[in-house]
C-alpha positions as semicolon CSV with decimal commas, in nm:
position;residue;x (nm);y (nm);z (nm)
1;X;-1,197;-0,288;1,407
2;X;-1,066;-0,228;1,090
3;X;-1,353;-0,235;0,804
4;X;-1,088;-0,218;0,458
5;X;-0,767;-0,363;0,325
6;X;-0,590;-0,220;0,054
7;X;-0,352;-0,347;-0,184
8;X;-0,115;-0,104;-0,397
9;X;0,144;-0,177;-0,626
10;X;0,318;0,195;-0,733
11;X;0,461;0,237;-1,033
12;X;0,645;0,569;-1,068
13;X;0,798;0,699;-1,375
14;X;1,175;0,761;-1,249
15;X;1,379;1,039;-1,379
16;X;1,614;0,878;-1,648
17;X;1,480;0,543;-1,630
18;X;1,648;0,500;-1,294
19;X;1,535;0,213;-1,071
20;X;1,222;0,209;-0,901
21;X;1,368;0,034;-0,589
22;X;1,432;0,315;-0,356
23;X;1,095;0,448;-0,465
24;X;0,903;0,160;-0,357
25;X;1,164;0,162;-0,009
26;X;0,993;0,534;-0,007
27;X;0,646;0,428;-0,069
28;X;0,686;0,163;0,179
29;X;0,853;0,379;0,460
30;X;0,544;0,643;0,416
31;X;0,308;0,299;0,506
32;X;0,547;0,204;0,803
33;X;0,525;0,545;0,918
34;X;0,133;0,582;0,913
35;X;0,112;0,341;1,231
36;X;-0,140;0,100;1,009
37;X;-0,122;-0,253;0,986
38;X;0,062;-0,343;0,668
39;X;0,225;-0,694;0,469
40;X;0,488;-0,641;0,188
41;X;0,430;-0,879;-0,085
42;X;0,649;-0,978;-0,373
43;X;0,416;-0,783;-0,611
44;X;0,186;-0,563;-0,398
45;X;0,175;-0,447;-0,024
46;X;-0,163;-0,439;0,155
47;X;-0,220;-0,226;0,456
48;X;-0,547;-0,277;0,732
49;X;-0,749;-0,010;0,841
50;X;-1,043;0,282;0,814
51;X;-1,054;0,306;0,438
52;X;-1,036;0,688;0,435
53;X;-0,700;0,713;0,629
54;X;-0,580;0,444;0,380
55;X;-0,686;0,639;0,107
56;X;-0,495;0,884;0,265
57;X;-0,191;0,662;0,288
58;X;-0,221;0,611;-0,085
59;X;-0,224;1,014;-0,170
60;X;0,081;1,037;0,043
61;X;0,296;0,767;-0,128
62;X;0,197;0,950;-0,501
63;X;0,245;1,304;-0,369
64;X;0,610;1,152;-0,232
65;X;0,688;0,986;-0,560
66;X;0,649;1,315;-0,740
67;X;0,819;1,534;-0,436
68;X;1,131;1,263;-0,535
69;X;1,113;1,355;-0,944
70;X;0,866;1,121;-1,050
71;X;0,664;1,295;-1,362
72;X;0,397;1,045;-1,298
73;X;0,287;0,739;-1,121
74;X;0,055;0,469;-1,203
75;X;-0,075;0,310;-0,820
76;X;-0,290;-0,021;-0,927
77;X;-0,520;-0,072;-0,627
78;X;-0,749;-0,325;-0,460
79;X;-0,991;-0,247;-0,181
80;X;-1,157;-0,475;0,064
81;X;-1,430;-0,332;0,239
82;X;-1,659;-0,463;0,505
83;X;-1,780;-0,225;0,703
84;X;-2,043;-0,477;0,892
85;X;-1,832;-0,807;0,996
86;X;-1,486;-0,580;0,960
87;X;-1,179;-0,670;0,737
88;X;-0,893;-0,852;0,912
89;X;-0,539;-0,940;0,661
90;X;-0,513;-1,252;0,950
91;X;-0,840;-1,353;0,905
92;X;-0,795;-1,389;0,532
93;X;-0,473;-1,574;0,602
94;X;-0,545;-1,805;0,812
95;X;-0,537;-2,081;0,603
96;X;-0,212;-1,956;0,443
97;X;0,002;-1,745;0,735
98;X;0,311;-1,807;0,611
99;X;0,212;-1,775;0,212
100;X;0,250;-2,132;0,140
């Protein structure tokens, strides 16, 4: 059982003001590739899991953003954790599964 959900929005600081677009495709393909649970939101994606290996998931997306030319990146996060009763993105939504 998962006992944390994270939220990130990543903000990099492109090289020449380019679009951050296929930086957040990157950010989001190093999430996809991690195997954990995860929901893309307009503003945010949050990912399910242990909350050190999503911590981990969060060092990889900043070290990626910098590997691609970013000088910096700003990563605003949320954390969820519950290590005792668990932390469950469907559980959350149940009332809401669909976002409406």
């Amino acid at each position: 059982m998962a006992n944390a959900l994270v939220s990130i929005q990543i903000l990099p600081t492109t090289p020449g003001g380019a679009s951050v677009l296929p930086y957040v495709d990157r950010a989001i393909e190093i999430i996809k590739e991690s195997g954990v649970p995860y929901r893309v939101a307009p503003l945010e994606t949050t990912m399910e899991g242990e909350l050190g290996a999503l911590l981990g998931v969060v060092q990889q997306m900043n070290e990626a953003m910098t590997e691609m030319g970013c000088a910096s990146v700003i990563s605003q996060i949320k954390i969820y954790y519950n290590p005792e009763n668990g932390a469950s993105m469907g559980r959350l939504l149940e009332k809401y599964p669909d976002g409406q």
